[in-house]
C-alpha positions as CSV (number, residue, x, y, z in Angstrom):
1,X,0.0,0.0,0.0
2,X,2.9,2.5,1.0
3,X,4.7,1.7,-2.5
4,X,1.5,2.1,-4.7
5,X,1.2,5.3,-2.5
6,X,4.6,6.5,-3.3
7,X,3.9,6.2,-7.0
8,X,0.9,7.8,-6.6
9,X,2.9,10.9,-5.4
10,X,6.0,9.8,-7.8
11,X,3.8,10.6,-10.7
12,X,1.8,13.2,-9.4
13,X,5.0,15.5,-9.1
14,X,6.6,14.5,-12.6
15,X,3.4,15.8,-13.9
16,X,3.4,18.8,-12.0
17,X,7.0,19.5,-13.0
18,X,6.7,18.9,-16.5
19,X,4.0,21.2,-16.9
20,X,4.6,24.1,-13.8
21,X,6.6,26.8,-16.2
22,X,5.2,25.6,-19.8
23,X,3.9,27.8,-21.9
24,X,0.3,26.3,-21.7
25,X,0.0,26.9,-18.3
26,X,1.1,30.5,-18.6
27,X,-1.7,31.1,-21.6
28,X,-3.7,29.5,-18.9
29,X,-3.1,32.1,-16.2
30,X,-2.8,35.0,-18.8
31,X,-6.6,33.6,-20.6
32,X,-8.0,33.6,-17.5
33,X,-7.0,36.6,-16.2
34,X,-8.5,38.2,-19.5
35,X,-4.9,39.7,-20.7
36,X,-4.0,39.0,-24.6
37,X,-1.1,36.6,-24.9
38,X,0.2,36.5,-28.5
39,X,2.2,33.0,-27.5
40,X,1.4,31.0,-30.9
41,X,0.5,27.3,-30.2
42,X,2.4,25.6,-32.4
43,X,5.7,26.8,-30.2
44,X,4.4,25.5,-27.2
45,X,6.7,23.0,-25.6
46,X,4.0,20.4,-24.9
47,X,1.7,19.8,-28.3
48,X,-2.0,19.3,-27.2
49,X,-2.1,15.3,-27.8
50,X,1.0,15.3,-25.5
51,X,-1.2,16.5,-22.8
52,X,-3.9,14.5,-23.4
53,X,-1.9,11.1,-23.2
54,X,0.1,12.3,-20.2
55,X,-3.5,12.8,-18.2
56,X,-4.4,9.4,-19.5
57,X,-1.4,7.7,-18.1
58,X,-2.2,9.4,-15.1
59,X,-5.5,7.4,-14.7
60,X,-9.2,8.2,-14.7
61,X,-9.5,10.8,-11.9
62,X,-6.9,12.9,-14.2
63,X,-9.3,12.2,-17.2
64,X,-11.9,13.4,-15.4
65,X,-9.9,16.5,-14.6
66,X,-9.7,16.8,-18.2
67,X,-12.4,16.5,-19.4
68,X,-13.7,19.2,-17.0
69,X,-10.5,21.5,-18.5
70,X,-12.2,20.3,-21.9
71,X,-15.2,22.6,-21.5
72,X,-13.2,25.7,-20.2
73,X,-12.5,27.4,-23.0
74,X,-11.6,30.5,-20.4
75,X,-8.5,28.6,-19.6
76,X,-7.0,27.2,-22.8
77,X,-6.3,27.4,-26.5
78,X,-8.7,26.3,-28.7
79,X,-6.6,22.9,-30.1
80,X,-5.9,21.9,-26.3
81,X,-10.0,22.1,-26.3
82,X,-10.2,20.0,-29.1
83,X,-7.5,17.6,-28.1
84,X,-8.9,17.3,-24.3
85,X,-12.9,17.1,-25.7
86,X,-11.4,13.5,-26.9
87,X,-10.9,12.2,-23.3
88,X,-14.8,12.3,-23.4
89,X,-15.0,9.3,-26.4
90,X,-11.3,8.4,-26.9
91,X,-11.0,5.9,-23.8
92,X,-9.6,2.5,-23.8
93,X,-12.5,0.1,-24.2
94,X,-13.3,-2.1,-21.5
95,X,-13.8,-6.2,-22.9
96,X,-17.2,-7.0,-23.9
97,X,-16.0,-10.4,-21.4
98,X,-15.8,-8.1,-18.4
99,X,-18.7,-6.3,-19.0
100,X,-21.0,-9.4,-19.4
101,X,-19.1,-10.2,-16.3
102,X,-20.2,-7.1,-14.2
103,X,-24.0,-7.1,-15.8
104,X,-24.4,-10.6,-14.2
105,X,-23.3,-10.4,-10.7
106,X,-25.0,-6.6,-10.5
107,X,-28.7,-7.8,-12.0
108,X,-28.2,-11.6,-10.4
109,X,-28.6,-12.5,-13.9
110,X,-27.7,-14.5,-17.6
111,X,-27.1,-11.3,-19.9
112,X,-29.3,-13.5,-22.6
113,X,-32.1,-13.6,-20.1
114,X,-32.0,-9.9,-18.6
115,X,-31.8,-8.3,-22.6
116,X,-33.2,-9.4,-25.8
117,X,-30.5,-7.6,-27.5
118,X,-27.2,-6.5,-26.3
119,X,-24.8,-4.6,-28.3
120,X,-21.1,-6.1,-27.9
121,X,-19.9,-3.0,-29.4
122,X,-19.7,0.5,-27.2
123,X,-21.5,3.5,-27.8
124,X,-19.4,5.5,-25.8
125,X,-16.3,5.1,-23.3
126,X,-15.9,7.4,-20.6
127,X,-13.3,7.4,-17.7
128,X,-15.7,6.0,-15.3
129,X,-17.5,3.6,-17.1
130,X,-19.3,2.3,-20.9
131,X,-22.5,2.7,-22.4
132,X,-24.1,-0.1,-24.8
133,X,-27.3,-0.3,-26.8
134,X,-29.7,-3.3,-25.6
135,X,-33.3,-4.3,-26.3
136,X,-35.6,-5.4,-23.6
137,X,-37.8,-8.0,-23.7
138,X,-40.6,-5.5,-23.9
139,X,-39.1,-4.2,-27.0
140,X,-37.6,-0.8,-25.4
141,X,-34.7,0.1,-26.2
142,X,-32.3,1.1,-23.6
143,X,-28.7,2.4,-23.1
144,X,-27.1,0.7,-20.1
145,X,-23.9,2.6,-18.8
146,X,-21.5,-0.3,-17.0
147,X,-19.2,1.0,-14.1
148,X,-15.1,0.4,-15.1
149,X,-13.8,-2.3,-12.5
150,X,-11.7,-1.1,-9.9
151,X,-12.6,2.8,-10.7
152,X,-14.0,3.7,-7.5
153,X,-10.9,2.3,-5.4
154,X,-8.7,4.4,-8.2
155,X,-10.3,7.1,-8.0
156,X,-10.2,7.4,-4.2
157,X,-6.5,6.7,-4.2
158,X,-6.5,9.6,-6.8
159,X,-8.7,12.1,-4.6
160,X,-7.1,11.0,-1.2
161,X,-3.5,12.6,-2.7
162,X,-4.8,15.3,-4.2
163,X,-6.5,16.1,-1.0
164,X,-3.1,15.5,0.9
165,X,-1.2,17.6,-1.9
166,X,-3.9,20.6,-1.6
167,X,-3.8,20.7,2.4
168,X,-0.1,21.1,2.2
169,X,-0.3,23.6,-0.3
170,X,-2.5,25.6,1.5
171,X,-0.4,25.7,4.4
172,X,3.0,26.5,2.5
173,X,1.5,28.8,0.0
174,X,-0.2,32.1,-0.2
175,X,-1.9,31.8,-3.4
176,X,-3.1,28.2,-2.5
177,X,-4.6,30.0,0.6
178,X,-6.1,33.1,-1.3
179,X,-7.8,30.6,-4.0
180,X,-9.0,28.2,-1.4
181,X,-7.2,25.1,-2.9
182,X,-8.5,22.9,-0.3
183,X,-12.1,23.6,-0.2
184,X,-11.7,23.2,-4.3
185,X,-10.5,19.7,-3.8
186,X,-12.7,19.1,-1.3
187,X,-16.1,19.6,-3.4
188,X,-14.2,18.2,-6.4
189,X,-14.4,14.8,-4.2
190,X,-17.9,15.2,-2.8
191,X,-18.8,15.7,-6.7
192,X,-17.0,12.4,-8.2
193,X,-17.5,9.9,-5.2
194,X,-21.2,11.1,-5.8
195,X,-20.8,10.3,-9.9
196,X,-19.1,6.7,-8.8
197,X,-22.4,5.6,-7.7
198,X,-25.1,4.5,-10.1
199,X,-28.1,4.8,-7.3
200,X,-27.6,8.3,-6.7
201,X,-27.6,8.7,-10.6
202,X,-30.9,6.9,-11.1
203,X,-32.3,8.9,-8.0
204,X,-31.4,12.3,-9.8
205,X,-32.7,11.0,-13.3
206,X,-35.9,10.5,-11.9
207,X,-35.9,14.1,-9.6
208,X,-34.5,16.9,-12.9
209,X,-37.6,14.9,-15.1
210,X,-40.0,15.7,-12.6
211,X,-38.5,19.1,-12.2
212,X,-38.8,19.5,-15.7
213,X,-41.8,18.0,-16.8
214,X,-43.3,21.4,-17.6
215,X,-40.9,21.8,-20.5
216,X,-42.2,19.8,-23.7
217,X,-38.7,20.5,-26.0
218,X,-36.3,19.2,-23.4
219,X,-35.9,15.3,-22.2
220,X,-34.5,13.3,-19.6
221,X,-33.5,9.6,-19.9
222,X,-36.1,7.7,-17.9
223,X,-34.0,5.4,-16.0
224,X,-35.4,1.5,-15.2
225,X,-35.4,0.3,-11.8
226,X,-35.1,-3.8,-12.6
227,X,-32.4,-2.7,-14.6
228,X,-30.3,-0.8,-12.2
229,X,-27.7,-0.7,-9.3
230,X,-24.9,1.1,-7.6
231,X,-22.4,-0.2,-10.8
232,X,-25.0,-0.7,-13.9
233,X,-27.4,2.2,-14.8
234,X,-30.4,1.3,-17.4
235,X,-32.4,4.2,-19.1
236,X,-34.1,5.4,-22.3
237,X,-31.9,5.0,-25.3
238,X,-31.3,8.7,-26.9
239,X,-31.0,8.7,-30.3
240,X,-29.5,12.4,-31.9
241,X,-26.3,14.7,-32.3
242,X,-24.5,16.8,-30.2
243,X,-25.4,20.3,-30.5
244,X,-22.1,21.5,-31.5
245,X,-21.8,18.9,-33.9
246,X,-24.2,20.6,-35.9
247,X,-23.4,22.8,-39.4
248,X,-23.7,26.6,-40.2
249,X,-26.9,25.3,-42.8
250,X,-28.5,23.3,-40.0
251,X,-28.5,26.3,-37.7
252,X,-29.7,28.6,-41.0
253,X,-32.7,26.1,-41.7
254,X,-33.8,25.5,-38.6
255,X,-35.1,27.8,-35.5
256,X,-33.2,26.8,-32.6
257,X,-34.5,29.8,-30.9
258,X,-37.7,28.0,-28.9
259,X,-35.1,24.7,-28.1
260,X,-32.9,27.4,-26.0
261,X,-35.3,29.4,-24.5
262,X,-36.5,26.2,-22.8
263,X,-32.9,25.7,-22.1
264,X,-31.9,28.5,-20.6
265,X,-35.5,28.9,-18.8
266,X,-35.0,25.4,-17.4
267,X,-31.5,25.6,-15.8
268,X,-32.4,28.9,-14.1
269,X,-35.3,27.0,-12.6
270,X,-33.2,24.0,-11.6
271,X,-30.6,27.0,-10.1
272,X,-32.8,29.0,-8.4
273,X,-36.1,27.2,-7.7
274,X,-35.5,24.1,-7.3
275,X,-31.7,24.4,-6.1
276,X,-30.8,20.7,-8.0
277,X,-29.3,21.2,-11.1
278,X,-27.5,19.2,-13.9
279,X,-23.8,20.8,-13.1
280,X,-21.6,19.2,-16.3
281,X,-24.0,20.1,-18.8
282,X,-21.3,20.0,-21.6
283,X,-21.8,19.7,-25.0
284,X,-21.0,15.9,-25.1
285,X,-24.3,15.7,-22.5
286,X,-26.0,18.1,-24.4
287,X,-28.1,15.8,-27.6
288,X,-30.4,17.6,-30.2
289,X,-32.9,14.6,-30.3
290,X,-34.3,13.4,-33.4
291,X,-37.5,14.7,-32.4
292,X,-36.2,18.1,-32.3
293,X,-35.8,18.0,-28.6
294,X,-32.9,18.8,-26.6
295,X,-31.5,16.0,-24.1
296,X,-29.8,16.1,-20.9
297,X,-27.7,13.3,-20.4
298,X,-25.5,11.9,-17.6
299,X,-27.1,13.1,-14.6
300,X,-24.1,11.8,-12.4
301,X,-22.9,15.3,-11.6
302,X,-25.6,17.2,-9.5
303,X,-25.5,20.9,-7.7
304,X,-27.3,21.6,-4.6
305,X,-28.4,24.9,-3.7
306,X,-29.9,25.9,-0.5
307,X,-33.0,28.2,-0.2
308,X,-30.5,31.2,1.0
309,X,-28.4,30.6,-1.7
310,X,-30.8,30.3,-4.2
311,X,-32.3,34.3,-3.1
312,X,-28.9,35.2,-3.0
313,X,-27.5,33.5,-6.8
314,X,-31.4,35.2,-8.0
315,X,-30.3,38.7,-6.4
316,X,-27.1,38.3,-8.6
317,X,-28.6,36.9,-11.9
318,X,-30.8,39.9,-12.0
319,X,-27.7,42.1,-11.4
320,X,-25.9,40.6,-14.2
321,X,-29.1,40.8,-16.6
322,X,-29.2,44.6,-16.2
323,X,-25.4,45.1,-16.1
324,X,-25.6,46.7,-12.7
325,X,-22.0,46.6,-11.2
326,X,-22.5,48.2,-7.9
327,X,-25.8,45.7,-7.4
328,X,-23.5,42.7,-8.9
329,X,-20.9,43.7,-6.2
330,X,-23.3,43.8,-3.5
331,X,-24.3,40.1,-4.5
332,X,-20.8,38.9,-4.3
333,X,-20.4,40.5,-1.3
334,X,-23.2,39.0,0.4
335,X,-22.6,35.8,-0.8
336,X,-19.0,35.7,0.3
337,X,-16.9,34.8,3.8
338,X,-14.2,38.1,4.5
339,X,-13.0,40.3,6.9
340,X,-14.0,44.0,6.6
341,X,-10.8,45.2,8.1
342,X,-8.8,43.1,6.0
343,X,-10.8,43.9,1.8
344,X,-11.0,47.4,0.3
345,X,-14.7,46.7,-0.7
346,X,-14.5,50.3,-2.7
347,X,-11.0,48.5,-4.7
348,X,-13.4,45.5,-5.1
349,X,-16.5,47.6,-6.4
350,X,-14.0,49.2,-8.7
351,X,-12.7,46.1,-10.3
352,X,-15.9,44.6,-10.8
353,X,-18.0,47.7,-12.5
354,X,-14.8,47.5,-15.1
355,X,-15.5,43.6,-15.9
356,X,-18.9,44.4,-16.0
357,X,-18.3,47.1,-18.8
358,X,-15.9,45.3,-21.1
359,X,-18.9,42.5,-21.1
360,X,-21.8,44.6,-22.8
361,X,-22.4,42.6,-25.5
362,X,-26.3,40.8,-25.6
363,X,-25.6,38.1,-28.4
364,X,-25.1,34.6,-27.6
365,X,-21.9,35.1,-29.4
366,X,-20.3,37.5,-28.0
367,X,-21.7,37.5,-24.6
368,X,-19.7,35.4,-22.3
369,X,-21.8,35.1,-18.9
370,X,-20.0,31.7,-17.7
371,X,-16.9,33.5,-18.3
372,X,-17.6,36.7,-16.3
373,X,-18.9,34.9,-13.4
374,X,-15.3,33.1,-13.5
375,X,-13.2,35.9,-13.7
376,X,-15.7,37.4,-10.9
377,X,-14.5,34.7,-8.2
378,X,-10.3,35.5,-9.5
379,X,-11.4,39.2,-9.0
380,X,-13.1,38.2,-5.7
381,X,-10.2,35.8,-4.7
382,X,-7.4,38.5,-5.2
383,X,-9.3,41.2,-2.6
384,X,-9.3,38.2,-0.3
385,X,-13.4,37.8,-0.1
386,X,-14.2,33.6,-0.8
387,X,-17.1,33.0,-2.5
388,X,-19.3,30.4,-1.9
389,X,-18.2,27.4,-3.8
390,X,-21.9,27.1,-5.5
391,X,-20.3,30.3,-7.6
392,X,-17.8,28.4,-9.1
393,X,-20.5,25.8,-9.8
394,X,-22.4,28.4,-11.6
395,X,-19.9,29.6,-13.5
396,X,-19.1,26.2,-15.0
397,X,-22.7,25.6,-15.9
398,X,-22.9,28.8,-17.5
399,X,-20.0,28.4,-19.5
400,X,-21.0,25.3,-21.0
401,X,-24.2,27.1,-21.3
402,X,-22.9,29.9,-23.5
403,X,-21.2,27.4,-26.1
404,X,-24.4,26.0,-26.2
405,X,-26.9,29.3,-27.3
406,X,-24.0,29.9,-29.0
407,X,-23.5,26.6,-31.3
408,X,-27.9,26.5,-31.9
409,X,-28.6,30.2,-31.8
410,X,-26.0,33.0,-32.1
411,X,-28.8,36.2,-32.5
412,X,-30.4,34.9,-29.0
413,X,-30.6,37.7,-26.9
414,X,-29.4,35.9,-23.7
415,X,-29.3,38.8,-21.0
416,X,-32.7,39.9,-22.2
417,X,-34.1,36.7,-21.9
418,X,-32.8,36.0,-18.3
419,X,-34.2,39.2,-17.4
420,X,-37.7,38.6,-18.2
421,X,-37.5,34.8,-16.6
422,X,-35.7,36.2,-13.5
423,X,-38.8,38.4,-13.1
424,X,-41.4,35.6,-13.4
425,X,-39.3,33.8,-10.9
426,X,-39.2,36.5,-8.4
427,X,-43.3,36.1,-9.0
428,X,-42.8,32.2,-8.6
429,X,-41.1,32.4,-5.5
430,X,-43.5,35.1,-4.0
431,X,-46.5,33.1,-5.0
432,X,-44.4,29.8,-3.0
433,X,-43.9,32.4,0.0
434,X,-47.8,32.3,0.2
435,X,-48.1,28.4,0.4
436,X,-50.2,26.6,2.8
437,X,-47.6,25.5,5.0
438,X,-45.2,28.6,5.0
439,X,-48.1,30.7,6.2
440,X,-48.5,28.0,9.2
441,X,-44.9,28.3,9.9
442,X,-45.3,31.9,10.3
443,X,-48.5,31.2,12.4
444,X,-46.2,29.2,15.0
445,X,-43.8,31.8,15.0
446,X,-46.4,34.6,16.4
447,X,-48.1,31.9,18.6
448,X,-45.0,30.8,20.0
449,X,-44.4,34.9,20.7
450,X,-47.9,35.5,22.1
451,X,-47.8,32.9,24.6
452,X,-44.4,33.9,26.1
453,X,-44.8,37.9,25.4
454,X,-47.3,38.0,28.4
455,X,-45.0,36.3,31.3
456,X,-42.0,38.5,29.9
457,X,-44.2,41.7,30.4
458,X,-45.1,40.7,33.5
459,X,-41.4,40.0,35.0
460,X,-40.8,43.4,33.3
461,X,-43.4,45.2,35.2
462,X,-42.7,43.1,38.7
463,X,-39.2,44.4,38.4
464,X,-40.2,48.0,37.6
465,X,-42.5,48.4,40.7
466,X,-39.6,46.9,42.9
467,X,-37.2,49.4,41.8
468,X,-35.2,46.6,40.5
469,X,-35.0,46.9,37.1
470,X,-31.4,47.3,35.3
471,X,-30.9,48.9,31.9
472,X,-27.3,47.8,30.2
473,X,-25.5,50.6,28.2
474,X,-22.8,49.4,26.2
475,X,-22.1,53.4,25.1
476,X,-19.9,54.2,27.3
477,X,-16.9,52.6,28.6
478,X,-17.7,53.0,32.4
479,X,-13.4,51.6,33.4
480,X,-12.5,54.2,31.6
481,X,-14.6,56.8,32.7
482,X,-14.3,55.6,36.6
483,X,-10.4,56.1,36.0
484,X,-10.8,59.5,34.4
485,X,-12.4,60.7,37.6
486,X,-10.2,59.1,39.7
487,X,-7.3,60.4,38.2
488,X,-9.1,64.0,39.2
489,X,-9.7,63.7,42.5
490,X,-6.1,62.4,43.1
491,X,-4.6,65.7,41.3
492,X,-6.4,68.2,42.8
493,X,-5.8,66.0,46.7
494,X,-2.2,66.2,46.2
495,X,-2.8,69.6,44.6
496,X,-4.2,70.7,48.1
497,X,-1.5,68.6,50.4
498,X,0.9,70.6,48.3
499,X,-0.5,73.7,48.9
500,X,-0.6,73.2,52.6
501,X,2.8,71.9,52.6
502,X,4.0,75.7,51.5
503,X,1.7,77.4,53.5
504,X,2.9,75.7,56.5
505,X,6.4,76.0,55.8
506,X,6.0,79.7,55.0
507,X,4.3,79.7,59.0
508,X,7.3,78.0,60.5
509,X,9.7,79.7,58.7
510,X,8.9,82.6,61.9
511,X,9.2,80.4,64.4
512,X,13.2,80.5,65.5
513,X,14.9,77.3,65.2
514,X,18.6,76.3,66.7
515,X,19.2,74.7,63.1
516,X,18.8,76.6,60.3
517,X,19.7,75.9,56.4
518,X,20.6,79.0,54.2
519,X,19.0,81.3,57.2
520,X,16.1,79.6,57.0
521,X,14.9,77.2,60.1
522,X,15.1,73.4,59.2
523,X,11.7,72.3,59.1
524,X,10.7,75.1,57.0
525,X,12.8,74.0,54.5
526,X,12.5,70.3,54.3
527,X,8.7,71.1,53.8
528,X,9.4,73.3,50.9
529,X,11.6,71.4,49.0
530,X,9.4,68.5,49.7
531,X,6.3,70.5,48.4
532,X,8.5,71.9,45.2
533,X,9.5,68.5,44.0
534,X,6.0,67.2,44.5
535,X,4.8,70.2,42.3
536,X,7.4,69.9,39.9
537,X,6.3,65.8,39.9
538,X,2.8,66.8,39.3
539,X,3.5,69.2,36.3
540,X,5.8,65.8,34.8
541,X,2.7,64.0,34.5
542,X,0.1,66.3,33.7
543,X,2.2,68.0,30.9
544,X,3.8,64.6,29.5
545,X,1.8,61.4,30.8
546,X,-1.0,62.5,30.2
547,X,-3.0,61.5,26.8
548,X,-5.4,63.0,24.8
549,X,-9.0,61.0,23.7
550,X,-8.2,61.5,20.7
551,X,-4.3,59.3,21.2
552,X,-6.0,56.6,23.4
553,X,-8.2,56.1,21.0
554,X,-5.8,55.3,17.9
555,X,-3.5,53.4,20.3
C-alpha cells in the first residue's frame, strides 16, 4: 500500500513538473485573467495530444480532470479544447467479457435472459464507465452505462492525494490560501465519489424529469429500476447529435431559438427554484434529439443549492441581466466569507464595474456570462473575499451554457431573456412564499411569541415596581470613565496637600529654630523642598503622561 502510495505521489510531481513553467499553463493564467497573450500554439513545448496522453497515463481521476478542463474554453487554447474534448470518447474500451461479467453479478442475472438484445460493441467510453445499446424484452430500447472495474478504489487513491497535496499547499502557499485550494478539492471529491455511484444517478434521473416536466422541448433519460444498481445504470436510449456537432446550414434552416429558451428557462429554474441542477451540462451531455428536442444526459454530476443561496444566486442573476456593477458587487459581497478590516470593498467595487463594462455585448456570441462569473471569483479571490463554492459551480454551468446558445442560436438575446424569466421567478417564489404551510410556519412563530410575550411583560413590570430593574448601556466605557475621575480627584488632593505643605512652611519659617539651612529654620525648608518636588512631579505628568482622547483612541 505504501509503494502504490509513493507512485501515486512519484507521478503526481513529474506531472506537476513537466507542466509548472510551460507555456500552456502560462496562456492558462494569462486567458483567464482576460490579458491577450500573442504566444502561438504551435511553439508550445507540450503539443495538445502530449497533454492529453500524459493525463491518460495518469488514470481516470486525471481524465476526469480533463475532461472538466475540456469545457473551459476560459483557460486554454482552442486545439488543447479540441485535443482534451477526446478524453470524453477516446478511452480505452473495456472487454465485452468483463462487461458481461459485471452485468451478471449486478442484475443476479444470464445477460441473454435480462436483454433481448445486447450490443457487444460501445456506444461511448468514458473514464468512469461504458455505455451499450440493448433491447428489452418489452421491446424498449435502452442504453445501459456499465461501471469500469476497480474505478471507484482508483479514484479514491487519486482524490485522497490530491487532497493530501492541496492541504499542504495551502499551508505553505499564499496563493493556494487566497484561492481556497482545499475547499476546491474538497467539493471536487464530494462531486465524483457522488458520480461513482449509479443509485444516486438513477435517484437524480428521476428528480430533474420531474423538475422539468413542464418543458415539452427538453428530455431526460427515464432510468429502469429492474435494470439498475450502484455499478450498472439502465435508461431510455437517446438517439441524436451533439449540439455543437451541428453545421452553419443546419442552424440557418432551422429555429433553434424556442429549443434554447427552454434551455436557458429550465436551468435557471433547476438554479434558483428548485436548487438541483445538472452541473456538467457540456456539449458531449447536451443531444439535439431526433424529435427536435434537446437532451440532458449523464445526470451523475448534480449541484445543490440551499434556499438562502438560491435568493442570494437570484439577487445576482438579476444584477448581471441589467449590467448593474454596484448591485452585482453587492451580491458577491453578500454571498461571500471576508474580513471588513482586511478587503478594500471600494478596490473590489472598482474592479468589478470595469469587468462588468468590457462585457456589454447581448448576443449569444459575443456574450460570455460563464466567463464573467469566473473571472468574478479571480477578481473576488485576489481582494481576499471567498465566494461560496456554489459560484464556481455556476460559472461552470454557464460556461458550458454559453457554447451552447451559441453553437444553436447566435442572435439569441441571452441577457434579455434571463431578465424577463428572473422576473417571473421573483413572481414564482412570492407566490411559494404564500403556500399553505409557510403561512403556518409563520402562524407558530407569532403563537409561540404570544404565549411567552405576556410572562416576559409581566417579570418586566414586577421588576419596575420593585425598583429593580437594570438597563445595560454598552455606550460608554464605564473603566475608563471611573479612572478618568479618579485620576481628578487624586490631582487636585495632592494639589491641596501641596498647597498646605508651602503654606505651612512659610508659618514656620517665623518660628526660630537652633538649626537653620541658608537662614532659614530646618523644618521650613524640608517642607518646601518636599512640596516643590512634589509640584514639579505633578506638572511631569500632567504635561507629558497624560494622553489626549483623541491618542488613546488610535492606540
Amino acid at each position: 500500500m505504501e509503494l502504490n502510495k509513493l507512485d501515486q505521489y512519484v507521478k503526481f510531481f513529474s506531472f506537476i513538473l513537466k507542466y509548472y513553467n510551460s507555456d500552456v499553463l502560462k496562456s492558462a493564467s494569462s486567458t483567464a485573467l482576460g490579458e491577450d497573450t500573442a504566444t502561438e500554439t504551435s511553439n508550445y513545448d507540450q503539443k495538445p495530444e502530449e497533454l492529453v496522453e500524459d493525463l491518460k497515463k495518469m488514470g481516470p481521476t486525471y481524465v476526469k480532470l480533463g475532461q472538466l478542463l475540456s469545457t473551459r474554453p476560459d483557460l486554454l487554447p482552442a486545439p488543447y479544447l479540441a485535443a482534451l474534448a477526446s478524453l470524453q470518447d477516446d478511452v480505452e474500451t473495456i472487454e465485452y467479457s468483463q462487461i458481461e461479467e459485471i452485468i451478471e453479478e449486478q442484475l443476479g442475472t444470464k445477460i441473454n435472459k435480462a436483454f433481448t438484445l445486447f450490443d457487444p460493441e460501445p456506444l461511448a467510453s468514458a473514464s468512469i464507465g461504458q455505455v451499450h445499446r440493448a433491447l428489452l424484452p418489452s421491446g424498449r430500447m435502452v442504453a445501459v452505462k456499465i461501471q469500469r472495474p476497480g474505478v471507484d478504489e482508483k479514484f479514491k487513491q487519486d482524490l485522497a492525494t490530491l487532497r493530501e497535496v492541496s492541504t499542504l499547499a495551502v499551508k505553505h502557499s499564499s496563493v493556494a490560501r487566497q484561492y481556497a485550494l482545499d475547499q476546491i478539492i474538497e467539493e471536487l471529491e464530494y462531486i465524483l465519489l457522488n458520480e461513482l455511484n449509479y443509485e444516486k444517478e438513477f435517484h437524480n434521473l428521476i428528480t430533474l424529469r420531474e423538475n422539468l416536466h413542464d418543458f415539452d422541448l427538453l428530455f431526460v433519460p427515464e432510468p429502469v429500476a429492474q435494470y439498475s444498481s450502484s455499478r450498472v445504470l439502465t435508461m431510455d436510449f437517446v438517439e441524436g447529435r451533439k449540439v455543437t456537432s451541428l453545421g452553419p446550414l443546419a442552424v440557418i434552416e432551422n429555429n433553434f431559438t424556442p429549443l434554447i429558451e427552454q434551455l436557458v428557462h429550465a436551468y435557471l429554474k433547476q438554479i434558483i427554484v428548485d436548487g438541483f441542477a445538472h452541473a456538467d451540462p457540456h456539449p458531449g451531455n447536451v443531444v439535439l434529439t431526433s424529435k427536435n428536442q434537446i437532451a440532458l444526459m449523464d445526470l451523475g454530476m448534480v449541484a445543490k443549492f440551499s434556499g438562502k443561496m438560491q435568493e442570494q444566486i437570484l439577487e445576482l442573476m438579476m444584477a448581471l441581466s441589467n449590467r448593474d456593477g454596484d448591485k452585482i458587487t453587492d451580491a458577491l459581497v453578500a454571498i461571500s466569507d471576508h474580513d471588513p478590516q482586511k478587503v478594500d470593498l471600494d478596490a473590489f467595487r472598482k474592479d468589478i464595474n470595469r469587468l462588468v463594462m468590457d462585457h456589454t455585448s447581448t448576443q449569444a456570441q459575443d456574450m460570455a456570462t460563464g466567463r464573467v462569473v469566473i473571472q468574478m471569483n479571480r477578481i473576488a479571490a485576489e481582494h481576499g473575499l471567498h465566494l461560496a463554492v456554489e459560484l464556481n459551480i455556476l460559472g461552470k454551468i454557464l460556461l458550458n451554457m454559453d457554447q451552447i446558445v451559441a453553437a444553436l442560436a447566435p442572435e439569441y438575446d441571452l441577457q434579455k431573456s434571463i431578465r424577463s424569466y428572473m422576473e417571473e421567478l421573483v413572481n414564482s417564489k412570492m407566490k411559494q412564499e404564500l403556500k399553505p404551510e409557510n403561512i403556518y410556519r409563520v402562524l407558530l412563530d407569532h403563537k409561540k411569541l404570544a404565549e411567552e410575550l405576556p410572562g416576559r411583560l409581566n417579570r418586566i413590570t414586577e421588576q419596575l415596581s420593585e425598583g429593580q430593574l437594570e438597563l445595560k448601556i454598552n455606550a460608554i466605557d464605564e473603566d475608563r470613565l471611573t479612572d478618568g475621575f479618579q485620576k481628578v480627584a487624586n490631582r487636585i488632593t495632592s494639589g491641596l496637600i501641596i498647597a498646605a505643605m508651602i503654606i505651612g512652611a512659610a508659618l514656620l519659617m517665623r518660628v526660630e529654630s537652633t538649626y537653620s539651612i541658608m537662614g532659614y529654620g530646618l523644618l521650613p525648608f524640608v517642607f518646601f523642598m518636599i512640596a516643590t518636588a512634589l509640584g514639579l512631579y505633578l506638572l511631569y505628568q500632567i504635561l507629558f503622561k497624560d494622553k489626549s482622547p483623541t491618542l488613546n483612541k488610535k492606540r
